[in-house]
N, C-alpha and C positions, 0 to 999 in steps of 0.2 A: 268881190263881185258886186257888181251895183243892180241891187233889187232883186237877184235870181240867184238861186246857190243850184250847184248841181248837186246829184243823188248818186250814192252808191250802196247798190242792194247786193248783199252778202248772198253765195249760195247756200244751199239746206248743206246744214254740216250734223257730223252724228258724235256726240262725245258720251263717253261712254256708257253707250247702249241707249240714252236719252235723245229724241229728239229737237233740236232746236228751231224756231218758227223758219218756213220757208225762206221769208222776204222779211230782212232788216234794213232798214234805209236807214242811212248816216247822213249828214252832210257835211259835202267836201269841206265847208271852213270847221266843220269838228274832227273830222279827218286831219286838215294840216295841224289844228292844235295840235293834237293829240303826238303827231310824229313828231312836231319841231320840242314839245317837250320830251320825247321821248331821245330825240336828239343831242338836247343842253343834258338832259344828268345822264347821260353815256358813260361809264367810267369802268369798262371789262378790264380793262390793260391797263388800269391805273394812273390814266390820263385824262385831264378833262376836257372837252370838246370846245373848240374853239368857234367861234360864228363870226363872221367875216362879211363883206358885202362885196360883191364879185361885179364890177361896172366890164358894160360892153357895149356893142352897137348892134344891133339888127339889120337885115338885107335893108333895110329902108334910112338906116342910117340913124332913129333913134335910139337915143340911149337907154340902155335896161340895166336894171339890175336886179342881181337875186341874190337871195341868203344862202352864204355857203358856209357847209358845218365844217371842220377838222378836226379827225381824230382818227384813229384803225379802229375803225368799224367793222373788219371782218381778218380772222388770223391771216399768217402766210400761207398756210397750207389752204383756206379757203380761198385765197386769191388765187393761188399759184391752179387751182383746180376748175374756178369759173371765171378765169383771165377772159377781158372782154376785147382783148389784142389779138386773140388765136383766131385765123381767118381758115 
């Protein structure tokens, strides 16, 4: 982002029996760190994740791209049960 990062403020979460502060703000670029490394060392299924660069076009015709990860990232029985096909 050029010059402004967005904010995200976690809700009050209770772990056990301790309260933790209302309002934690992250920022989104320590947010994507955080996932795209948690992404690359993925290795539940003893496979490691591959990162790829995904080219497209947009309704406008420019070209985009974004970082796509591969790997199962979630079992079969999780898929088969939050399948985001089932209309």
């Amino acid at each position: 982002m050029l010059g402004c990062e967005e904010r995200f403020t976690a809700p009050d979460e209770r772990i056990r029996g301790r309260s933790l502060p209302q309002k934690r703000t992250v920022s989104a670029r320590a947010q994507r760190r955080t996932l795209i490394a948690g992404l690359r060392s993925f290795r539940a299924f003893g496979k490691r994740t591959i990162l790829t660069t995904t080219r497209s076009r947009d309704s406008a015709g420019s070209c985009v791209e974004v970082e796509t990860f591969i790997n199962e990232f979630w079992t079969s029985k999780q898929r088969a049960a939050n399948s985001p096909y089932h209309a």
